[in-house]
DOLUMBA-754090 format. One record per residue (C-alpha): residue number from 1; residue in one letter; x, y, z. Coordinates in Angstrom, 1 decimal, padded with zeros to 4 digits. Layout:
<NUM 'A' <X Y Z>>
...
This chain:
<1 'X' <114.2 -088.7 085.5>>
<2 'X' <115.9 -091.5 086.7>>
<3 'X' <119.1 -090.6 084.6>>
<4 'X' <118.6 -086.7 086.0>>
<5 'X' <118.4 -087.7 089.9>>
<6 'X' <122.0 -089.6 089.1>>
<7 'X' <123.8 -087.0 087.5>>
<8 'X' <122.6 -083.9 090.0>>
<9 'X' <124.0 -086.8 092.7>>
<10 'X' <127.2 -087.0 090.7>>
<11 'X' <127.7 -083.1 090.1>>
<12 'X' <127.2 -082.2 094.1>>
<13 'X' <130.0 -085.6 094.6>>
<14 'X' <131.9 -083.5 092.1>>
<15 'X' <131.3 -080.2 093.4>>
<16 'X' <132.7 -081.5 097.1>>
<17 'X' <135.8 -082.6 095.1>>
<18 'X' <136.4 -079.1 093.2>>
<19 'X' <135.9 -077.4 096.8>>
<20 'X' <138.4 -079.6 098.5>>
<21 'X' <140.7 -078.2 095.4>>
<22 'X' <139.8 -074.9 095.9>>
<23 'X' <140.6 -075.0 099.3>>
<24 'X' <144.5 -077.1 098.6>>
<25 'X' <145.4 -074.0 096.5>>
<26 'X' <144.4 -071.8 098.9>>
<27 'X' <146.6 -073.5 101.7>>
<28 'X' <149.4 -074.0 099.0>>
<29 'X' <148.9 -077.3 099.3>>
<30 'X' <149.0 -077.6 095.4>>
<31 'X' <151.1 -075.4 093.6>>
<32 'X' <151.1 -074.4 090.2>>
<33 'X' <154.1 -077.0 089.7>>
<34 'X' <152.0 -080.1 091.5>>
<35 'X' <149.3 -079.0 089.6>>
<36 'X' <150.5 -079.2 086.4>>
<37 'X' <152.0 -082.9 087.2>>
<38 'X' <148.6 -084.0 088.4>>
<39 'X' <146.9 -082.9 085.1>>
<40 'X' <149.8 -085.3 083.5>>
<41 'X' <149.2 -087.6 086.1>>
<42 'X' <145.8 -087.9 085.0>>
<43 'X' <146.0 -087.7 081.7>>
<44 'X' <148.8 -090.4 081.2>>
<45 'X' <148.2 -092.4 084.2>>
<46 'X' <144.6 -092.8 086.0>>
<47 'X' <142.4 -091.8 083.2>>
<48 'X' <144.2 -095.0 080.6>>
<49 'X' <144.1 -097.0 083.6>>
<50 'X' <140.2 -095.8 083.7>>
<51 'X' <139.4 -096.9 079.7>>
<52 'X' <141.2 -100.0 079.7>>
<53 'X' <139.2 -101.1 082.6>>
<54 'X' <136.1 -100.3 080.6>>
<55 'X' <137.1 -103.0 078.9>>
<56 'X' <136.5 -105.7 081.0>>
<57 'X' <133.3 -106.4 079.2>>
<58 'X' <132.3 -108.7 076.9>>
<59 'X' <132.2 -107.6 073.1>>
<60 'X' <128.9 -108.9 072.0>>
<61 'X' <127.1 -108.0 068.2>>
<62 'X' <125.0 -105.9 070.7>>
<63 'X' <127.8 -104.1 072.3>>
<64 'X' <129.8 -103.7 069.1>>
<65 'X' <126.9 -102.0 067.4>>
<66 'X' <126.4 -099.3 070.0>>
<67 'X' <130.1 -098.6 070.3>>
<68 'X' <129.9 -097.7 066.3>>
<69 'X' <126.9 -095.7 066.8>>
<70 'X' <128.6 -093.7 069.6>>
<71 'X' <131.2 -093.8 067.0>>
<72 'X' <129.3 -092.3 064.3>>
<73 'X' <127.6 -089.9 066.2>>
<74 'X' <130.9 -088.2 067.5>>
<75 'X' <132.3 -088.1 064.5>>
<76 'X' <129.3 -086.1 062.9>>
<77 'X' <129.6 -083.9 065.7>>
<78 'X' <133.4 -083.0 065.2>>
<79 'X' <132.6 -082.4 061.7>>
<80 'X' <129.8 -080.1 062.5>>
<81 'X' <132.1 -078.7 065.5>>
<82 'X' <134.6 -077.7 062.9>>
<83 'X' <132.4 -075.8 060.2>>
<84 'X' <129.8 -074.2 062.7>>
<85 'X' <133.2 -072.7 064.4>>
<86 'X' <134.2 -071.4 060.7>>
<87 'X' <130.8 -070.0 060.3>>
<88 'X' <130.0 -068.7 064.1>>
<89 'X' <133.1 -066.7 064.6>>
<90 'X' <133.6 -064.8 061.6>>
<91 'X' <133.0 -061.2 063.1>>
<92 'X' <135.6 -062.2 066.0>>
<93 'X' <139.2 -060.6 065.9>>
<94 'X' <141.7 -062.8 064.9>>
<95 'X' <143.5 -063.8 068.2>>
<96 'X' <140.1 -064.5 069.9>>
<97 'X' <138.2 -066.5 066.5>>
<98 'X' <140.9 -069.1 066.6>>
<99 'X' <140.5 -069.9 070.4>>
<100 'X' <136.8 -069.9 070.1>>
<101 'X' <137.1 -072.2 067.1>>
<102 'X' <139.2 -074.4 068.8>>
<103 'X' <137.5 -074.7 072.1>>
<104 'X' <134.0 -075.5 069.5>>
<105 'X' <136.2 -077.9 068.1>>
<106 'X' <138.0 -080.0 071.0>>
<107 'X' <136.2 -080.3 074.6>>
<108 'X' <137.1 -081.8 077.6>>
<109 'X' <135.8 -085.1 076.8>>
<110 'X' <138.4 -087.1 078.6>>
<111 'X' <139.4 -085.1 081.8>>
<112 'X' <136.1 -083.9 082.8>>
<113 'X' <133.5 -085.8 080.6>>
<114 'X' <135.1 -089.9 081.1>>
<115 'X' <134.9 -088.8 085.0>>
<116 'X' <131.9 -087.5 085.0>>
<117 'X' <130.2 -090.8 082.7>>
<118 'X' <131.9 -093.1 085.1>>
<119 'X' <130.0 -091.4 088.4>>
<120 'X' <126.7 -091.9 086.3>>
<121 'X' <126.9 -095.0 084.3>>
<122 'X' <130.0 -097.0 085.6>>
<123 'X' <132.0 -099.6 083.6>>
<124 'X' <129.3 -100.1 081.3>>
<125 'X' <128.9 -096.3 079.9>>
<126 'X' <132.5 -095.8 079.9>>
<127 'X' <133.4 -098.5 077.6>>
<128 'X' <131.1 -096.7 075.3>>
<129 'X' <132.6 -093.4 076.3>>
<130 'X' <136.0 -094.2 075.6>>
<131 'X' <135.1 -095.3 071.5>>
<132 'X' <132.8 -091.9 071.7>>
<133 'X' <136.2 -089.5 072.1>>
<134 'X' <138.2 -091.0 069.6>>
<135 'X' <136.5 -088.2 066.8>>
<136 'X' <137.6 -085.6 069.6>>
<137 'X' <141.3 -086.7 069.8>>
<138 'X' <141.6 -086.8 066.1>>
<139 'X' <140.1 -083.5 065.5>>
<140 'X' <142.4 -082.1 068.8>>
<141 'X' <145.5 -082.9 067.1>>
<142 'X' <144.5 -082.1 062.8>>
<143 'X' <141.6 -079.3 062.5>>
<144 'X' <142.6 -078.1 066.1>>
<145 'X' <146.1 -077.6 065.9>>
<146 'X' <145.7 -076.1 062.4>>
<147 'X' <143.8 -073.0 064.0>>
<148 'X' <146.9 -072.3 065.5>>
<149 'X' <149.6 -073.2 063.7>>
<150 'X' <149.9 -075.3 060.5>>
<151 'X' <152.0 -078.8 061.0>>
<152 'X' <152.9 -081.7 058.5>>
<153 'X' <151.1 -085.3 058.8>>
<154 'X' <153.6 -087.0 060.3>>
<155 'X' <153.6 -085.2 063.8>>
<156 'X' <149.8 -084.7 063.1>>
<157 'X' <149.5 -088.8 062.9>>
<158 'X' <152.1 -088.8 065.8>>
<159 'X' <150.3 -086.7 068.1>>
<160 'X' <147.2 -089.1 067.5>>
<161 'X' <148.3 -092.6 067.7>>
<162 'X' <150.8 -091.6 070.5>>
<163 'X' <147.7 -090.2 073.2>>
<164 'X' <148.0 -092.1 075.8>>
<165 'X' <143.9 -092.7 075.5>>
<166 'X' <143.7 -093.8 071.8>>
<167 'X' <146.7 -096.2 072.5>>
<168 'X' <144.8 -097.7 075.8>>
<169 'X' <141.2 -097.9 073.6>>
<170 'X' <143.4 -100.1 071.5>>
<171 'X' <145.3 -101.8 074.0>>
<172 'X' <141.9 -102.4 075.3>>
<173 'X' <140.3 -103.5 072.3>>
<174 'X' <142.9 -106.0 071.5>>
<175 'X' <142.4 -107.5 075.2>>
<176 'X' <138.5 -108.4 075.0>>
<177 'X' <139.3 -109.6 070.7>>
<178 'X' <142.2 -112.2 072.0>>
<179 'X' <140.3 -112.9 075.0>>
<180 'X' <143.7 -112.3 076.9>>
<181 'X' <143.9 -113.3 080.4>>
<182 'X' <145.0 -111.0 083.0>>
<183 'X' <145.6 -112.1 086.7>>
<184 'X' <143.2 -110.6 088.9>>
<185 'X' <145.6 -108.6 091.4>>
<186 'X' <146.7 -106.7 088.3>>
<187 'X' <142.7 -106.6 087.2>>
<188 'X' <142.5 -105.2 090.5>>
<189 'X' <145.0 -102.4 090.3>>
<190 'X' <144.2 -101.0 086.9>>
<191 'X' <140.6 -100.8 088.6>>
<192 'X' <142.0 -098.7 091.7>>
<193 'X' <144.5 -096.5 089.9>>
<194 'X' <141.2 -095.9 087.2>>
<195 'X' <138.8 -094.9 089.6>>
<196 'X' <141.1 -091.9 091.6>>
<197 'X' <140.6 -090.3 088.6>>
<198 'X' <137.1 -088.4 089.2>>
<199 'X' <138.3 -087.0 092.3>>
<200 'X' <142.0 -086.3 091.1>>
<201 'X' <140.7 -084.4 088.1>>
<202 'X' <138.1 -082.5 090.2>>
<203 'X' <140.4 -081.4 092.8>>
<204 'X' <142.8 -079.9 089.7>>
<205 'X' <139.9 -078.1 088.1>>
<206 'X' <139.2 -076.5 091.7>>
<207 'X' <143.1 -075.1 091.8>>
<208 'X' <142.4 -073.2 088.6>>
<209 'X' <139.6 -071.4 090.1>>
<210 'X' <141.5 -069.2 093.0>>
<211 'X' <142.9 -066.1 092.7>>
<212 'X' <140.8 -065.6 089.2>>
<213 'X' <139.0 -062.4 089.0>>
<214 'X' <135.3 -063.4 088.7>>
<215 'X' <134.6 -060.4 087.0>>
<216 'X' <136.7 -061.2 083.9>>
<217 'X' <134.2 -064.5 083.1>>
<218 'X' <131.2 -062.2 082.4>>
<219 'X' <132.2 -061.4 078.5>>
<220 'X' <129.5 -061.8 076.5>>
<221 'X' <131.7 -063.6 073.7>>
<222 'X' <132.5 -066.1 076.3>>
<223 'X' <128.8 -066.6 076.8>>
<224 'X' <128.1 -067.1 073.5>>
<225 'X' <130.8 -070.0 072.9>>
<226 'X' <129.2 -071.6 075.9>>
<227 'X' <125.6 -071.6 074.4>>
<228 'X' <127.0 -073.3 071.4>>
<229 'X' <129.6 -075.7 073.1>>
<230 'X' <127.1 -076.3 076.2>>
<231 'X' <123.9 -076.3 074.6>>
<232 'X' <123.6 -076.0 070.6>>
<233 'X' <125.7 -078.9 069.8>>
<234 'X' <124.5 -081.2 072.7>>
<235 'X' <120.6 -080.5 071.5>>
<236 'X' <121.6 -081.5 067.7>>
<237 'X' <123.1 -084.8 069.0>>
<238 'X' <120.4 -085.5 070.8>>
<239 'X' <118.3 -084.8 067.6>>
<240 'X' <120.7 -087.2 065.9>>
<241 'X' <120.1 -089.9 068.4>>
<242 'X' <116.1 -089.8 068.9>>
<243 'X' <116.4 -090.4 064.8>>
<244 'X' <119.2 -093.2 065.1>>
<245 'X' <117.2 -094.9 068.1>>
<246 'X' <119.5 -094.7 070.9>>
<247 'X' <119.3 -096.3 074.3>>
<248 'X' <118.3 -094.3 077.2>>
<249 'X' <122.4 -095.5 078.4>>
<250 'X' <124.3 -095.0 075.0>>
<251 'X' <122.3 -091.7 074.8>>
<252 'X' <123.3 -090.3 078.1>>
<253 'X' <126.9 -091.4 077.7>>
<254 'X' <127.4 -088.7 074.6>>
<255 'X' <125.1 -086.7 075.8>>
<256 'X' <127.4 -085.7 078.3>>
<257 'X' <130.6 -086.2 076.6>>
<258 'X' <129.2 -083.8 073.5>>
<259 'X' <127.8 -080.9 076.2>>
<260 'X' <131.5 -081.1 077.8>>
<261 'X' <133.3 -077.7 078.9>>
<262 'X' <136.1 -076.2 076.0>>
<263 'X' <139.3 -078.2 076.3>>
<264 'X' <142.2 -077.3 078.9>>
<265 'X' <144.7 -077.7 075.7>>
<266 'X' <143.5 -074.3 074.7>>
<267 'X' <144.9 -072.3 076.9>>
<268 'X' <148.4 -074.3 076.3>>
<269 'X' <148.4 -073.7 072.5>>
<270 'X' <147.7 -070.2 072.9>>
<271 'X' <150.5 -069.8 075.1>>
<272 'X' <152.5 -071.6 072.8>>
<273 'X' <152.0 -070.1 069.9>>
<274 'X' <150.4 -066.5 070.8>>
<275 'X' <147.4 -066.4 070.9>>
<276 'X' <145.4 -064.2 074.0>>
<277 'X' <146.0 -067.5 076.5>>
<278 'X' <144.5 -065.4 079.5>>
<279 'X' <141.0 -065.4 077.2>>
<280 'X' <141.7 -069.1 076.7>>
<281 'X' <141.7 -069.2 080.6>>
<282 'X' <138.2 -067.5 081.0>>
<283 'X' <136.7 -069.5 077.9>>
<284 'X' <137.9 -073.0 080.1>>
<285 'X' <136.8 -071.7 083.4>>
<286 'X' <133.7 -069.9 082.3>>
<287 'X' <132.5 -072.6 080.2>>
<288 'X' <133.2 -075.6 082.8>>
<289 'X' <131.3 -073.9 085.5>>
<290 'X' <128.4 -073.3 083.0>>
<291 'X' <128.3 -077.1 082.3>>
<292 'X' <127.7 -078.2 086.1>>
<293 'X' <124.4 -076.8 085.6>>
<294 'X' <123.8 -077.7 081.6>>
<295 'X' <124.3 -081.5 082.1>>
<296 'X' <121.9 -082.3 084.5>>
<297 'X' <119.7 -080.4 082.8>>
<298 'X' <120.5 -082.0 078.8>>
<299 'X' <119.4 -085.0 081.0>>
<300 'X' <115.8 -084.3 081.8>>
<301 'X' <115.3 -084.1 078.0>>
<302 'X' <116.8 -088.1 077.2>>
């Protein structure tokens, strides 16, 4: 319950943020240009800055086990991501299956879900958040952008180990191995920059919902993709983690990270290589304002 009472708190913190959103686009005090720098803003600036301070923990046995179960648990879930999308989308046309596979696939882990851990669990959940979407990235840049287009290895492998998030886990990893000392007004900053980013990515997510047509979100496909993303997969991990014996913590942490919204790149990929990218748009929006009610309820059951 405890775990529940903390995560309704964080989505009405987050809610406040997406209104204030809402309300910049209206006054065009983001455009579409500002908005699109503050999503790389985020995702190459605050949210790094946000893992590598995660690190600023000790790496005990204790610690080092539960970061491999979070581990091992999202990487069963990509896997079963991946197939269940082959299997649940068969009777969808062709420019619609590959977006519904892909938003199965890849979720919003990092912009929405690392946020959203770090409101509820602090430091300590998102050091174990940040090993849990490693799977995610991998699959984002191999299966993923397979369903769209087919690309060799080497800008598969380049597109991986060059995400700004996968090269801070490292970065970060390295740090607490070596024991590296950092001074602490540079401690200090990482910290600030890190922690704008639940409000920042809030207030981005709240542009992208004016001027939609609310009408458009109630497809019954749509609906479907978010019972699997939103519910289905989150209620097998949590199978999966009663067996393995998971902390009330580590189990929250992927809890919400595994019940995240479809991922933003969706919409980009269709655009890119086209696919319908205004049914991308609906599955992202749709699915993201489904999920402020499904995680706090996913909760009640750890």
């Amino acid at each position: 319950m405890e775990g529940f009472i903390n995560m309704v708190n964080a989505q009405l913190i987050l809610l406040v943020y997406l209104a204030v959103g809402m309300y910049c686009r209206e006054k065009e005090l983001i455009d579409l240009k500002t908005k699109q720098k503050l999503v790389d803003f985020i995702l190459k600036i605050t949210l790094p800055c946000m893992i590598f301070n995660s690190f600023n923990k000790t790496l005990t046995p204790d610690v080092l086990k539960k970061t491999a179960m979070a581990f091992f648990v999202a990487f069963c879930i990509a896997i079963l991501s991946y197939i269940g999308g082959n299997i649940l989308y068969r009777r969808f046309p062709k420019e619609r299956k590959s977006i519904l596979q892909y938003c199965t696939l890849v979720n919003n882990s990092g912009f929405l879900g690392m946020p959203m851990v770090s409101s509820v669990y602090g430091a300590d959940g998102l050091l174990y958040a940040s090993i849990f979407i490693i799977p995610n990235r991998i699959m984002m840049w191999t299966a993923g952008l397979s369903l769209f287009t087919s690309s060799d290895l080497k800008s598969k492998c380049k597109n991986i180990f060059l995400n700004p998030c996968i090269i801070t886990v490292f970065l970060g990893l390295a740090r607490r191995i070596l024991n590296l000392p950092f001074p602490e007004f540079l401690d200090k900053a990482i910290a600030n920059i890190g922690a704008i980013t639940s409000p920042l990515s809030m207030i981005v997510i709240g542009t992208m919902l004016v001027g939609i047509s609310w009408k458009t979100l109630l497809e019954p496909s749509i609906f479907y993709l978010a019972f699997v993303r939103l519910l289905g997969l989150p209620l097998i991990a949590l199978i999966l983690m009663k067996f393995l014996r998971f902390d009330p913590m580590l189990t929250g942490v992927s809890l919400i990270l595994t019940g995240m919204p479809a991922g933003s790149t969706s919409a980009l990929l269709a655009a890119k290589y086209g696919a319908d990218e205004d049914y991308a748009s609906r599955c992202i929006i749709t699915t993201t304002l489904i999920s402020l009610a499904t995680i706090p309820v996913l909760m009640l059951l750890i």
